[in-house]
C-alpha positions, 0 to 999 in steps of 0.5 A: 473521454479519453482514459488513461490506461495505467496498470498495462505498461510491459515489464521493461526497463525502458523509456516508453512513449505514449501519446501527446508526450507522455513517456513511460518506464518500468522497473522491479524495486522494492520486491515489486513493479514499479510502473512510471509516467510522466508528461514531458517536452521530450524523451531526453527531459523525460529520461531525466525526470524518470531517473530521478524518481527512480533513484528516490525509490531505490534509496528509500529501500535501502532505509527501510529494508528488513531483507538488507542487514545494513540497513537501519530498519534491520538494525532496530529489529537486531537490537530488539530487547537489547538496546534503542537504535538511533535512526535518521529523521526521515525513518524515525517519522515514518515509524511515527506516522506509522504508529498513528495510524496503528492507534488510528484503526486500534491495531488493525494496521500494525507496524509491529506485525513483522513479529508475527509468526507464519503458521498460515500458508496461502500456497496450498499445502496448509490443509487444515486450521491451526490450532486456536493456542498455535494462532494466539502464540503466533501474535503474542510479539505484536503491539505496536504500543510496545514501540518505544519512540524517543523524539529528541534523540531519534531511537527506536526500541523494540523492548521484546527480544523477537518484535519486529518492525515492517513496511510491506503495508505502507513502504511503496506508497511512501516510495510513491509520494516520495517520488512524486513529491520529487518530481512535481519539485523538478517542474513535472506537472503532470505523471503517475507513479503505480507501485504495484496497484499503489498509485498516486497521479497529479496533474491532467493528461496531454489532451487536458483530461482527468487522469482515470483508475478503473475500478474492476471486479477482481473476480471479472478483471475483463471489465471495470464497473467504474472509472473515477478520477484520480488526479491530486489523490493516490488509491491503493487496493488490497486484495485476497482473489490470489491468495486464500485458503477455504475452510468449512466454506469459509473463504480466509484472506492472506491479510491477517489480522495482527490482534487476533492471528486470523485471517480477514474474512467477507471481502475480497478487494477494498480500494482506497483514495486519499491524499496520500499513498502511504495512507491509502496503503496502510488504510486498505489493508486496515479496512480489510482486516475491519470487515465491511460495516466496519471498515465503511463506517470507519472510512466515513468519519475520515476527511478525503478518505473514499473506499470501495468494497467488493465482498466475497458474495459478489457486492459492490460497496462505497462509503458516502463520498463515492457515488456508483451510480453516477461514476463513469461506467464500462 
């Protein structure tokens, strides 16, 4: 079978060429690697197709940046505890979604998490647990049932001087769909889009086969223990193999959970596939926060939604949609 190596292209902001007409580029948005292809009649088609999506990203995080001071996203976390903020449709319903999904999991995703204090430092230098009062304070702002969302009017109110809003667990899978959404509109059949390990992929490659993901232990990158197909779906994976902290053998995660203030524990990487990569970023940090049995339990009562865990013992774990053992091994 011929696979689709997807996660590899170098770090260049040029148009690369792969087989059978396939053509890549690589570009730094949103804080992030950008890695996209798409399948084109030639390299000036491709140009064009690339440029468009490009553009997309690049106007999406102006609307949702909390580091712009322009942008609409920063104006409702000013405005917190003083006044509603009136914003465009399109960020009104992300922030909408966005709270569903926080009601969905019962506030393991949280859109109101930028509130969050940081007394948790995953670069080395926090040598002891906080203190549990120091934990406690550091979420007192969160609670995205707080948001106070106006349908007619498009505002946004924050009632709590210090909540915030952010999109760093959902903001690049929606830049990702949005960008395939805009392509597959341009008559672009078949691509990819990998925001930083948040893909999304449509149509086949070149030689009629599926697009494939590999599925790796974080922990022994050097092979993959599953290759599914990704084509029609997006998957996201979360991960702490780079950043945790150990204490009294306890291994904590740098994904915090917005409830409680501390970090997740037992897993070190869950993948999510689902229909979208808005979804499947904002369920993969959720299912992290949600621990194992929770997390596969919660996956298995959502439709076209699959996960696979890998736990800090060293298991490999899926919900019920996803077979192992008769995936596509190394």
């Amino acid at each position: 079978m011929n696979r689709a190596v997807v996660l590899i292209f170098l770090f260049l902001p040029l148009l690369l060429r792969g087989q059978d007409n396939s053509y890549h580029r690589t570009v730094k948005l949103m804080g992030c690697r950008f890695d996209l292809t798409v399948v084109a009649e030639d390299e000036q088609q491709a140009a064009g197709y690339l440029d468009l999506a490009i553009g997309e990203i690049s106007r999406i995080e102006r609307l949702i940046s909390s580091w712009d001071a322009d942008s609409q996203t920063s104006e409702i976390n000013r405005q917190a505890g003083s006044s509603a903020v009136e914003v465009d449709p399109e960020l009104f319903d992300l922030i909408q979604r966005a709270t569903g999904i926080s009601r969905l999991t019962d506030g393991a995703f949280d859109i109101s998490y930028a509130s969050m204090d940081k007394i948790w430092h995953f670069d080395g230098s926090l040598k002891e647990m906080p203190a549990a009062d120091a934990i406690a304070a550091s979420v007192s702002k969160i609670g995205y049932q707080k948001i106070r969302l106006d349908a007619d009017l498009h505002t946004v109110y924050l009632p709590e001087a210090g909540m915030k809003i952010g999109f760093g667990a959902i903001g690049k899978g929606y830049a990702a769909d949005r960008a395939r959404a805009l392509l597959e509109a341009a008559g672009v059949r078949s691509g990819i889009i990998n925001a930083s390990g948040d893909l999304t992929a449509w149509g086949k490659q070149p030689d009629g086969t599926d697009w494939m993901v590999a599925i790796t232990n974080p922990l022994n990158k050097a092979n993959a223990f599953a290759w599914l197909p990704v084509a029609g779906r997006a998957v996201v994976t979360s991960g702490d193999y780079e950043k945790y902290v150990s204490f009294d053998g306890v291994r904590y995660a740098h994904i915090i959970d917005p409830r409680t203030g501390y970090p997740a524990t037992g897993i070190i990487s869950a993948t999510v596939f689902a229909p979208r990569a808005e979804l499947a970023d904002a369920l993969a940090t959720s299912i992290f926060v949600m621990g194992v049995d929770t997390g596969i339990d919660f996956v298995n009562q959502l439709p076209g939604i699959d996960v696979i865990i890998v736990t800090t013992d060293n298991r490999v774990l899926s919900s019920a949609g996803i077979d192992l053992k008769t995936a596509n091994h190394e």
